[in-house]
Residue frames as a rotation matrix with the C-alpha (Angstrom) as fourth column:
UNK 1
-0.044 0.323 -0.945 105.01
0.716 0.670 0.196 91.11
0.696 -0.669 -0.261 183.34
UNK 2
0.525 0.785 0.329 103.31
0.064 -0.421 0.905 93.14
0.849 -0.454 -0.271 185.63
UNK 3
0.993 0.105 0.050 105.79
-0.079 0.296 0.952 93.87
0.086 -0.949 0.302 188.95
UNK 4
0.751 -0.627 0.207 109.02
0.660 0.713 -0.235 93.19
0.000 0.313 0.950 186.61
UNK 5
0.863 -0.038 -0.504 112.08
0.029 -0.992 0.124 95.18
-0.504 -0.122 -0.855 186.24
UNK 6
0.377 -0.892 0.250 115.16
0.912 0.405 0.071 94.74
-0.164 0.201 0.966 184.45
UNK 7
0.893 -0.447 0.049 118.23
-0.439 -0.890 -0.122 97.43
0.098 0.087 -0.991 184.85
UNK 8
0.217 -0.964 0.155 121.87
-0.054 -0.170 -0.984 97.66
0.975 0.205 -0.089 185.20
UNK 9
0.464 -0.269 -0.844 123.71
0.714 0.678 0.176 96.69
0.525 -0.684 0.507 187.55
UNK 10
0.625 -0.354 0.696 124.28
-0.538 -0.841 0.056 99.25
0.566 -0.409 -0.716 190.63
UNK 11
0.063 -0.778 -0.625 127.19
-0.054 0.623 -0.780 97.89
0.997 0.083 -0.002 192.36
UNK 12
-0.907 -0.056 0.418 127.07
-0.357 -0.425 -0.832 99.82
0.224 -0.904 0.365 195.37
UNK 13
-0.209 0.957 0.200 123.24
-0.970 -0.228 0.078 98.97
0.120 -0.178 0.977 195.53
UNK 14
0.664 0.629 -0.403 123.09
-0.682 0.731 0.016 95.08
0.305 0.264 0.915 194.14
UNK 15
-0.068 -0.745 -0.664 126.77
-0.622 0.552 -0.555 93.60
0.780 0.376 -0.501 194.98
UNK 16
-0.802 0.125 0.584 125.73
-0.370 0.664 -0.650 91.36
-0.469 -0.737 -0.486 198.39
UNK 17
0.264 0.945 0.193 122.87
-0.533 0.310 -0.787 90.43
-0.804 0.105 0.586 196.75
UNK 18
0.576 -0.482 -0.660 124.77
-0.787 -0.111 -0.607 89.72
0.219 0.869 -0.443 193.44
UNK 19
-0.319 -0.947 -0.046 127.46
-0.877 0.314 -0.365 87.59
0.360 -0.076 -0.930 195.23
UNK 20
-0.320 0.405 0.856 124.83
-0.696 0.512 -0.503 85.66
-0.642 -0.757 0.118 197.69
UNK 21
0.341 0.814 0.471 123.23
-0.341 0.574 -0.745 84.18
-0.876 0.093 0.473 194.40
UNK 22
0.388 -0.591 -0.707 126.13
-0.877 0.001 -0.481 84.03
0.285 0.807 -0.518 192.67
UNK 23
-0.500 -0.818 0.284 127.86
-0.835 0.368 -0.409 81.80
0.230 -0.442 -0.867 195.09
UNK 24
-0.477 0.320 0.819 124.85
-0.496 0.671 -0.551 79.55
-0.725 -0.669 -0.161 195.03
UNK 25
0.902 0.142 -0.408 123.99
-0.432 0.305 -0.849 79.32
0.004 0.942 0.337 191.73
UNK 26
0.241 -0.616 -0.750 127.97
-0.836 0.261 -0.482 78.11
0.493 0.744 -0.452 191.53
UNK 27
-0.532 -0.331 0.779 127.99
-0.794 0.516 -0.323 76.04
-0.295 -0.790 -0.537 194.24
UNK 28
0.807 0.485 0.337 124.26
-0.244 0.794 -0.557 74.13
-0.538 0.367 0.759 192.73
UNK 29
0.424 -0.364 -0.830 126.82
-0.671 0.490 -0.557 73.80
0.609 0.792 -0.037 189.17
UNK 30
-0.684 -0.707 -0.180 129.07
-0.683 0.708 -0.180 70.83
0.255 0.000 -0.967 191.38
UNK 31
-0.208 0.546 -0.812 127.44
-0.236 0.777 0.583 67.78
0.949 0.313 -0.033 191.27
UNK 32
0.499 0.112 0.859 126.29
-0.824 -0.244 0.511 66.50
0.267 -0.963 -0.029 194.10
UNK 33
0.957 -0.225 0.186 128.74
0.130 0.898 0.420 63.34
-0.261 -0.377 0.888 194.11
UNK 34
0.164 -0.915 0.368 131.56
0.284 -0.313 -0.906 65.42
0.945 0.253 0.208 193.42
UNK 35
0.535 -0.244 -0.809 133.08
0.839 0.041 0.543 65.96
-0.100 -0.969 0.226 197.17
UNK 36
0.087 -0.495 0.865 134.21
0.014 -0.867 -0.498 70.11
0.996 0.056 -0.068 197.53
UNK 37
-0.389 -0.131 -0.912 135.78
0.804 -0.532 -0.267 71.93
-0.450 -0.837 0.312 200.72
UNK 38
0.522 0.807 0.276 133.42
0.825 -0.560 0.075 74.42
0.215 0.189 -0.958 201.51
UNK 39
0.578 -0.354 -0.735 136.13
0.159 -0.835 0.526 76.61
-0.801 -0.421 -0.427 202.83
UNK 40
-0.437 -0.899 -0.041 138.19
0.207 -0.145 0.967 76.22
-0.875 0.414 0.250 199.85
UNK 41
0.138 0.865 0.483 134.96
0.951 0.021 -0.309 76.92
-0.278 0.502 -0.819 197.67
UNK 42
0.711 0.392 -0.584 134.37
0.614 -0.750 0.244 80.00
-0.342 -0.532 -0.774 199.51
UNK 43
-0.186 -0.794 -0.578 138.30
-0.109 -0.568 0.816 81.60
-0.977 0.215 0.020 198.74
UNK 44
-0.803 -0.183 0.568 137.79
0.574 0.022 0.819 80.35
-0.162 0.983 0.087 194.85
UNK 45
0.345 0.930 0.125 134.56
0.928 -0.317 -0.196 81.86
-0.143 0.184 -0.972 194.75
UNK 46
0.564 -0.402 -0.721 135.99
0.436 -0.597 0.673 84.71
-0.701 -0.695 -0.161 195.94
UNK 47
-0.517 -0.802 -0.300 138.82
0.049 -0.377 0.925 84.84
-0.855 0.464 0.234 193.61
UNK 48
-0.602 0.592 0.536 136.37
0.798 0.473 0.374 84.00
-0.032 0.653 -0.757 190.73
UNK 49
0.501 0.860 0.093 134.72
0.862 -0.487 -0.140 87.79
-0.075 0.150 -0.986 191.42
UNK 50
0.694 -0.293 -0.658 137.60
-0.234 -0.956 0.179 89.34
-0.681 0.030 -0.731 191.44
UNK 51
-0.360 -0.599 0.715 139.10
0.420 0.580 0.698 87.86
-0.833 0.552 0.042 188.80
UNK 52
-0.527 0.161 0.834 136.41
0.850 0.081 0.521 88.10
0.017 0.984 -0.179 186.22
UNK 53
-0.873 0.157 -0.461 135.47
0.129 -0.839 -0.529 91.25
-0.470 -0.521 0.712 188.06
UNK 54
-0.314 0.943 -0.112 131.49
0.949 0.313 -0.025 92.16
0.012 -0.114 -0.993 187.58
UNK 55
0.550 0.408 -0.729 131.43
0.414 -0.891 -0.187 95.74
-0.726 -0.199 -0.659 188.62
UNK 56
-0.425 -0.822 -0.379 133.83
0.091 -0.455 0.886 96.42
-0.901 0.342 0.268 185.85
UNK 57
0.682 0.729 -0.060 131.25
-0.042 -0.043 -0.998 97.86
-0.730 0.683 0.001 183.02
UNK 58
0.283 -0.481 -0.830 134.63
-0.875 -0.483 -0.018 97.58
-0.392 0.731 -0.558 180.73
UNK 59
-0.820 -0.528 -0.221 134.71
-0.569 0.791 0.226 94.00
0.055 0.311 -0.949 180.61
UNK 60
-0.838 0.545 0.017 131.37
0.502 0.784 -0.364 92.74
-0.212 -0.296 -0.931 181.83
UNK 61
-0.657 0.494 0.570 127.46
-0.574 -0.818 0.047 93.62
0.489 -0.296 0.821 181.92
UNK 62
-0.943 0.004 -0.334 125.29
0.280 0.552 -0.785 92.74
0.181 -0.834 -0.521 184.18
UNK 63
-0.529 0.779 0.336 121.44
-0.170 -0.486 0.858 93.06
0.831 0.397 0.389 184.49
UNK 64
-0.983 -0.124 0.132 119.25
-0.168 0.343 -0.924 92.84
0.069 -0.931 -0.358 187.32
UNK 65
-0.117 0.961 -0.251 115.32
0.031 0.256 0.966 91.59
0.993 0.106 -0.060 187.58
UNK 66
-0.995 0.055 0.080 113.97
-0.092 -0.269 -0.959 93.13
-0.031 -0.962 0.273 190.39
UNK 67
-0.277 0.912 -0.302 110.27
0.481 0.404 0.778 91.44
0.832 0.070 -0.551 190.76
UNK 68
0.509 0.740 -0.440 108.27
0.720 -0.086 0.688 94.15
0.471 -0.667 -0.577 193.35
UNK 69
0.667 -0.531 0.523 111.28
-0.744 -0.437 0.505 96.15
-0.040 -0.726 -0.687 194.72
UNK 70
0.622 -0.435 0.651 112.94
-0.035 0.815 0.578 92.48
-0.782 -0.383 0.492 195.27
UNK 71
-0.342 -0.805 -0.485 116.37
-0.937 0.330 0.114 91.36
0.068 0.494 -0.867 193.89
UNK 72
0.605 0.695 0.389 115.01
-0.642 0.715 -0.278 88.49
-0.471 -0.081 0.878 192.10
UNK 73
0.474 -0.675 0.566 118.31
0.587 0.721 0.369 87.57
-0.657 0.157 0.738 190.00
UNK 74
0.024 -0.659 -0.751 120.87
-0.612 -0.604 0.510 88.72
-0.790 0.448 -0.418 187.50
UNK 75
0.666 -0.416 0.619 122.22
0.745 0.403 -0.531 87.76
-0.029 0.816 0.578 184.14
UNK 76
0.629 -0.723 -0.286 126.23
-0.281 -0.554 0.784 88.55
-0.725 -0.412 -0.551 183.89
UNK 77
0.939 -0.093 0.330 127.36
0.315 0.611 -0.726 88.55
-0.134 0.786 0.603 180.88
UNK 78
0.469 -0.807 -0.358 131.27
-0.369 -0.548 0.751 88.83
-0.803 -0.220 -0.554 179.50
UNK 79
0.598 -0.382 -0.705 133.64
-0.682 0.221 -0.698 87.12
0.422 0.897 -0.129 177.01
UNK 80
0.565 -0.319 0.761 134.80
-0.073 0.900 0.431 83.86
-0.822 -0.299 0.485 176.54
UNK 81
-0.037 -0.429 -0.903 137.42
-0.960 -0.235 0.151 83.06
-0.277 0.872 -0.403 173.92
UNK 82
0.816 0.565 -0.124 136.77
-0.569 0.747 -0.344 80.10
-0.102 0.351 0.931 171.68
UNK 83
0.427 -0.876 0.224 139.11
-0.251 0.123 0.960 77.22
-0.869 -0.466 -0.168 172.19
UNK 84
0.412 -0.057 0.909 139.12
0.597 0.771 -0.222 76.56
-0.688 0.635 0.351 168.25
UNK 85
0.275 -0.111 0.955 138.91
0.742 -0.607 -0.284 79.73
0.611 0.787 -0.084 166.46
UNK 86
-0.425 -0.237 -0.874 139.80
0.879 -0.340 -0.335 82.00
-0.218 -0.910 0.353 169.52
UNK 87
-0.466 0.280 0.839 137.48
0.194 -0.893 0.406 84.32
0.864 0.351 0.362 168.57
UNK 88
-0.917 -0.036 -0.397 135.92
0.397 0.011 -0.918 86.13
0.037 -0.999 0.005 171.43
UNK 89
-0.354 0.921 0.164 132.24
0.114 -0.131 0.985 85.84
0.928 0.367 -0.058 171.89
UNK 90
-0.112 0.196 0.974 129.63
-0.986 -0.145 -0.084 87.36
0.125 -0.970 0.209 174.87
UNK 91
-0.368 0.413 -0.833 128.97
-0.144 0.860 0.490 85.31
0.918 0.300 -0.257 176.75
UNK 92
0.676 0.687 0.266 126.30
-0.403 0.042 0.914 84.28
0.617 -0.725 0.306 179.92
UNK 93
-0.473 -0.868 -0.150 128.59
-0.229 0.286 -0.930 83.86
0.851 -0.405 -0.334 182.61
UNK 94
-0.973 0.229 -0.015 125.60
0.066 0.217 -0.974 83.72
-0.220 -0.949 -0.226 185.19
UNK 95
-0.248 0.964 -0.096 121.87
-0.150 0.059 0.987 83.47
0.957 0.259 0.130 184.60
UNK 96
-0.901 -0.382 -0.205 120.54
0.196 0.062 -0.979 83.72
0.387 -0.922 0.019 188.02
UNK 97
0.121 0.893 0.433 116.78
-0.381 -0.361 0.851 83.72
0.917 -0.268 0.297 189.63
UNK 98
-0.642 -0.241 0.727 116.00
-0.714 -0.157 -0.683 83.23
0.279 -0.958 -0.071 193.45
UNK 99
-0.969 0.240 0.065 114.59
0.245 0.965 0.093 80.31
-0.040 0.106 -0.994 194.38
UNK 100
-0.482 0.689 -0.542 111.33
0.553 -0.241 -0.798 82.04
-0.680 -0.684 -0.265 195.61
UNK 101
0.077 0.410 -0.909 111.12
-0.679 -0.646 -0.349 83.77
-0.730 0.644 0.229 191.78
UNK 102
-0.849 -0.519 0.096 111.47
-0.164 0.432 0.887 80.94
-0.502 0.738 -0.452 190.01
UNK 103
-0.723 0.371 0.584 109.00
0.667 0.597 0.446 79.72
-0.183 0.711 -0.679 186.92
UNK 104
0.367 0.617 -0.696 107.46
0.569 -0.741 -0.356 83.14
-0.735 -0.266 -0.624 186.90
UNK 105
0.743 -0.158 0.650 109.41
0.581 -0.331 -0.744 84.05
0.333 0.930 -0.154 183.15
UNK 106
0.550 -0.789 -0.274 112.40
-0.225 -0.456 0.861 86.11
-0.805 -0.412 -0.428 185.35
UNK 107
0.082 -0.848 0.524 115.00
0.209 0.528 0.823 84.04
-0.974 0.043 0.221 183.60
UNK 108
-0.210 -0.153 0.966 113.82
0.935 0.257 0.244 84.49
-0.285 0.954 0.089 180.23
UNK 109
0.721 0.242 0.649 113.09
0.534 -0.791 -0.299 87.92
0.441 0.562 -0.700 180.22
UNK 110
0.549 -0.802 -0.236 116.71
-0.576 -0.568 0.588 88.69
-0.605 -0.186 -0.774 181.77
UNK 111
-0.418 -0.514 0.749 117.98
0.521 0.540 0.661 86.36
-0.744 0.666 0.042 179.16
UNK 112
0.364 0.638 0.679 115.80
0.908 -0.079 -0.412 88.40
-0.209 0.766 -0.608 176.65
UNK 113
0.971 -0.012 -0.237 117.17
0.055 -0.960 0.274 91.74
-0.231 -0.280 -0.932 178.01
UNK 114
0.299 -0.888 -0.350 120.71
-0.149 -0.405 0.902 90.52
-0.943 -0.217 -0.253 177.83
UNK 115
0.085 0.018 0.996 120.27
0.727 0.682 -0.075 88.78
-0.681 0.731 0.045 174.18
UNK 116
0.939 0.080 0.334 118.94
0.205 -0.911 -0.358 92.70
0.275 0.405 -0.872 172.89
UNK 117
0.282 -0.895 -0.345 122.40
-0.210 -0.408 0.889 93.92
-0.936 -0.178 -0.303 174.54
UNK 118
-0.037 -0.737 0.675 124.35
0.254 0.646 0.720 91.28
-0.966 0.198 0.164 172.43
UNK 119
-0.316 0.223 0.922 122.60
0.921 -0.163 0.354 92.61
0.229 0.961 -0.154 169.05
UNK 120
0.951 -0.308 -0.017 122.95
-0.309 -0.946 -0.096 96.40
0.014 0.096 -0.995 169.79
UNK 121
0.160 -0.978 -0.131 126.59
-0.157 -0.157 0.975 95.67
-0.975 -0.136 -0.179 170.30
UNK 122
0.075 -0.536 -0.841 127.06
-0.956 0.200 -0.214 94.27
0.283 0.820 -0.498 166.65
UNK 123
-0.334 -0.933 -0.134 127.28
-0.931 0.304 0.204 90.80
-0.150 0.193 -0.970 167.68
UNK 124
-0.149 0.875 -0.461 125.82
-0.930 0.034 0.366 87.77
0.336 0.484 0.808 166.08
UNK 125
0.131 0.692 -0.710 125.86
-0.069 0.721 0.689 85.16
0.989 -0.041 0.142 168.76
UNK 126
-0.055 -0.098 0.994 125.65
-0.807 -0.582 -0.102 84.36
0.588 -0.807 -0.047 172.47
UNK 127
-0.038 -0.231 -0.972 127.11
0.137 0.962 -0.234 81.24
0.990 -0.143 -0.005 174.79
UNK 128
0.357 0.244 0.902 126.40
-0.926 -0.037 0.376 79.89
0.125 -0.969 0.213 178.04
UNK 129
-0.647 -0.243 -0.723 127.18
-0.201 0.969 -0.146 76.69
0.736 0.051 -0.675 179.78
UNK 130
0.297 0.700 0.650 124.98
-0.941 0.099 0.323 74.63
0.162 -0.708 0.688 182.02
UNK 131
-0.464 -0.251 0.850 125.49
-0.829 0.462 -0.316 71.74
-0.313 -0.851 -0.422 184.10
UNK 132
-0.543 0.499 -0.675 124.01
0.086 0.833 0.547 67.96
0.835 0.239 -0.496 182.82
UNK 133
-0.677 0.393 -0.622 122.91
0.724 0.507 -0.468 67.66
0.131 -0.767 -0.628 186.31
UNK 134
-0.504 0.678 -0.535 120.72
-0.033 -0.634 -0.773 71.22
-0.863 -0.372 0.342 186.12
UNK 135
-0.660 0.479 0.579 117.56
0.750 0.375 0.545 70.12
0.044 0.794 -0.606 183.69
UNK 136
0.457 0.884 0.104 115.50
0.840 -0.390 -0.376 72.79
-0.292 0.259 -0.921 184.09
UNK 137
0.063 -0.543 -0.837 118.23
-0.521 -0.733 0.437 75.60
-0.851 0.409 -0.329 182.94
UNK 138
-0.788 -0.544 0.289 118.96
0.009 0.458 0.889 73.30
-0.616 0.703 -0.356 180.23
UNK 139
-0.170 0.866 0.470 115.24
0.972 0.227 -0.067 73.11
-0.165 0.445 -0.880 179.13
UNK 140
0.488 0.819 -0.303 115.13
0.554 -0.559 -0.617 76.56
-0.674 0.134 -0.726 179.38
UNK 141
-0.213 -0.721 -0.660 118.27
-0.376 -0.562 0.736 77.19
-0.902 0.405 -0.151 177.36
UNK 142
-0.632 0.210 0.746 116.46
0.611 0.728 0.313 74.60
-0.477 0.653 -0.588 175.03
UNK 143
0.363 0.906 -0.217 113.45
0.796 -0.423 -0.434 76.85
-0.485 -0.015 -0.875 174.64
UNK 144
0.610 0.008 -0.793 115.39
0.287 -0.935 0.211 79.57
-0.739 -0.356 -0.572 174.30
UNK 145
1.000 -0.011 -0.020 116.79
-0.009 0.585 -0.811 77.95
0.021 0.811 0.585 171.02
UNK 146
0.203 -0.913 0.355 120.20
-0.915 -0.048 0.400 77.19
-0.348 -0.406 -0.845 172.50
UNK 147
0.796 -0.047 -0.604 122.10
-0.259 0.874 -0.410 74.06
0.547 0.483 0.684 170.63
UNK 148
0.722 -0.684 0.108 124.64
0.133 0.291 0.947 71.88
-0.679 -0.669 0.301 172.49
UNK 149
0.680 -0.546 -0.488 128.10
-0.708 -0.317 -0.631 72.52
0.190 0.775 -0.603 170.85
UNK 150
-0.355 -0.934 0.043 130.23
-0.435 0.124 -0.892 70.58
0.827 -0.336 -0.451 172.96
UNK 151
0.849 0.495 -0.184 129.71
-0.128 0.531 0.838 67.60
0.512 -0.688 0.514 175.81
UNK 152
-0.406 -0.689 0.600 132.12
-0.820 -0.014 -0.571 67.76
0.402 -0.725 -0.559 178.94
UNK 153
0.904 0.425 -0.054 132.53
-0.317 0.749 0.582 64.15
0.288 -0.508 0.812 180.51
UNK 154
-0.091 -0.752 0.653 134.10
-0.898 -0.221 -0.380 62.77
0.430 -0.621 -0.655 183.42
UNK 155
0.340 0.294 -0.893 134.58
-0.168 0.954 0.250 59.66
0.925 0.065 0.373 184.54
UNK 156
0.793 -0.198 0.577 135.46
-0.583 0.029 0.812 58.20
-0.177 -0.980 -0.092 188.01
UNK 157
0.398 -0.739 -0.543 138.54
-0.425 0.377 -0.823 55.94
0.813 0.559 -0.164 188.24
């Protein structure tokens, strides 16, 4: 695609940009009838980047899709540990496009970029979660020949 870019994550260069559409991409994941303090959001969020730290290329990678010059979104990938077999597999810890880049193939060709990572490393699969309430990620994790493994449900009481 004509305009596209996909590199590595420059911390110094991408990490306000990085965080701004991080913190809204996790904010969209709460339902919207789920009732949050935004100030107590904000401090988990917070702890949530330095926790699973991002700029740390020893635990995480991180790609960027720059569409013109423009920070158009990321894919952050790391390791989850399975809660059955505790093996420890990459996994998509963010998929990320800007509203203003969306349906323009971003998503799937930083999902394409981070997929090649995952098979140069040696490894022979790759997990994500997505929200019930976000249907177009889900369609495109459909597309992208993603299978549910596992249904999280809540109930009100």
């Amino acid at each position: 695609m004509a305009g596209l870019n996909i590199r590595d994550f420059e911390p110094a260069r991408d990490w306000r940009e990085f965080a701004a559409l991080n913190f809204r991409t996790f904010r969209d994941s709460i339902p919207a009838d789920e009732a949050v303090n935004e100030e107590e959001f904000k401090r988990h969020h917070h702890w949530l980047l330095s926790h699973f730290a991002p700029q740390d290329p020893g635990r995480n990678k991180v790609f960027i899709a720059e569409f013109d010059g423009r920070y158009a979104g990321h894919c952050w990938l790391g390791t989850q540990t399975d809660f059955f077999t505790r093996r420890v597999d990459p996994w998509i810890f963010d998929l990320s496009t800007k509203p203003e880049f969306r349906r323009k193939g971003i998503a799937a060709a930083l999902h394409a970029r981070a997929e090649q990572y995952v098979r140069d490393q040696g490894l022979p699969l790759l997990g994500l979660q997505v929200m019930a309430h976000n249907e177009a990620a889900a369609a495109l994790y459909a597309r992208l020949g993603y299978k549910a493994r596992a249904i999280s449900m809540k109930k009100k009481v």
